[in-house]
Every structure is written in C-alpha cells, then in structure tokens.
N, C-alpha and C positions, 0 to 999 in steps of 0.2 A: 085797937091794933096791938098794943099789950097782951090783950089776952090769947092774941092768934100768935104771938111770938116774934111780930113785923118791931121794929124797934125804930123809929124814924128818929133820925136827926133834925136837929132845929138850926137855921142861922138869923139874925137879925140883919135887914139891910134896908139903910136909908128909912127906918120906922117902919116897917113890915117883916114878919116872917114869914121866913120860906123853910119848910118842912120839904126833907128829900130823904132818899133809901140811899147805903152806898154798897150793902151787900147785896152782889146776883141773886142768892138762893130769897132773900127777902123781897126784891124787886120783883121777882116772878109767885111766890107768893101774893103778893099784892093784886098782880094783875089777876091772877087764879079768883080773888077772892072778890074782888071788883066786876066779875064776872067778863072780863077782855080775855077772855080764850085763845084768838085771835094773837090778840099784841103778844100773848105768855109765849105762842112758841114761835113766834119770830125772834121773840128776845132770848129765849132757851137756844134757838139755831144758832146766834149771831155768839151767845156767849160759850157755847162747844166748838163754832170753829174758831175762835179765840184762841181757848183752852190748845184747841189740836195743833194748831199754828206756834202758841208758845211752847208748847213739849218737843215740837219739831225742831224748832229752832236751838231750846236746849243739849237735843241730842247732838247737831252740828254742831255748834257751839263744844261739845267735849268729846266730838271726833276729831275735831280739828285741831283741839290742842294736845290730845294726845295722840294725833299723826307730826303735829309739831314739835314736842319731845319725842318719839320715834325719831325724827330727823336729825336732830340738832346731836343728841345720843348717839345714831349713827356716823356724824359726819366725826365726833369728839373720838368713838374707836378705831374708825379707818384713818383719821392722821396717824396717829399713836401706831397702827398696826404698819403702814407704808414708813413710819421714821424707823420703826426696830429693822424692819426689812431692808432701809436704806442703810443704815449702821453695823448689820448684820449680826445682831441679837436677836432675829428672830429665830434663825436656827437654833438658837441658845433656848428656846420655851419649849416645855413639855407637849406633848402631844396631844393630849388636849385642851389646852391653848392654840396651840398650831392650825388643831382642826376647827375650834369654833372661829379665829381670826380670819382661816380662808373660805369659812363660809360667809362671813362679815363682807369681806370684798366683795363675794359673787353675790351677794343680795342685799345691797347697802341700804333695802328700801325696808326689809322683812321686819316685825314687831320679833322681840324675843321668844316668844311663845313659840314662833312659828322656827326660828332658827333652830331652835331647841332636837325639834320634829325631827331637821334635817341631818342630826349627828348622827355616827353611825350605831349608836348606844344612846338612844334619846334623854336626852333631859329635861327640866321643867325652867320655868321661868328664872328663876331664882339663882338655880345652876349657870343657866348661861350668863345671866349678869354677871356676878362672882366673877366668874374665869372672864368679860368683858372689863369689866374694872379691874382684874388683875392685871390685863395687858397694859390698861392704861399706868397705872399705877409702876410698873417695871419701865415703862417709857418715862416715865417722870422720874422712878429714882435714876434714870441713867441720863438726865437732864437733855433729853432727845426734843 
C-alpha cells in the first residue's frame, strides 16, 4: 500500500487491529485499486457533494456576516446622522457629508460601495467610509 502512496492507519482494540484510511483522496484510491469501481464513484459522489454543501454553506456563512456588519454600521451612522439633525449641527457639515448622510437615510440597507455610486461625483469605498466615520466622530465630539 506504501508503494501506491495509500498510507493506512493502525489502531489497537481490545487485542486486534484495525487498519482504516482517514484521507478521501486515499480511500478512493483504495477502492480504484481493489478493483470496486462501483463503491469508487459512489464514494467520489458522496464526497463532492460534501465538498459542494461545505463551500455553500461557507459562502452564507460570510454573507451573512458581512450583511451583519452592513447593518449594525448602518444603524451606528443613521443615529449619529438623525442626533446632528436633531441638534441642528447638521447644517453645520460640509456638503459632502451632507450629501453622503442623506443618502444613508434614504438607503439605510445599501453596502458602501453601492452608496458610493449613488453621489453625484461617485466615490469609492473607502471615500464614503471616511466621510461616514466623519459624521460619526462630529456626533461624538459634540457628545450627541
């Protein structure tokens, strides 16, 4: 088995051994080579939709946390932006501050990228953070 590259594991139990494979690509080997042609691609099927199932679930998995921070981001600059408004330091913010905050209201859901699009002299991610955490940041030094 050695010389085909299969590497089996050994374990002892109760005075016998038991020899087993724990790598896929060795397991199906095995079967290849045992001539169960048969069992290889049932067990080649079963371990791709595995694979498909786990990569699927990763991708949710880090859409949903990063629609999670989208959220949580969003809801942190629209307080910040309804307290300047409420205090009436919002008229006090440059213009664009102004314009990215009332795009923030009318699309409290938007990722930044996308917010970006919608200024009337587009900018990129980065940009609109910046001027987002600006806002924030004038709401805090004004203990809003």
């Amino acid at each position: 088995m050695k010389d085909l590259k299969i590497f089996p594991k050994t374990l002892e139990k109760e005075n016998k051994y038991i020899i087993y494979l724990k790598e896929g690509e060795e397991i199906s080997n095995f079967l290849a080579l045992i001539g169960a042609n048969k069992g290889m691609l049932n067990f080649e099927e079963i371990r791709v939709k595995r694979e498909m199932r786990g990569k699927i679930n990763r991708i949710v998995n880090c859409q949903t946390a990063n629609l999670s921070k989208t959220i949580n981001a969003s809801v942190e600059q629209i307080e910040a932006i309804k307290k300047l408004k409420e205090t009436g330091k919002f008229s006090k913010l440059n213009e664009g501050l102004k314009e990215i905050a009332i795009l923030r209201l009318e699309n409290p859901d938007m990722n930044l990228v996308e917010l970006g699009k919608l200024l009337k002299e587009p900018i990129g991610k980065s940009g609109v953070n910046y001027r987002l955490k600006k806002i924030i940041e004038i709401a805090k030094e004004n203990n809003i």
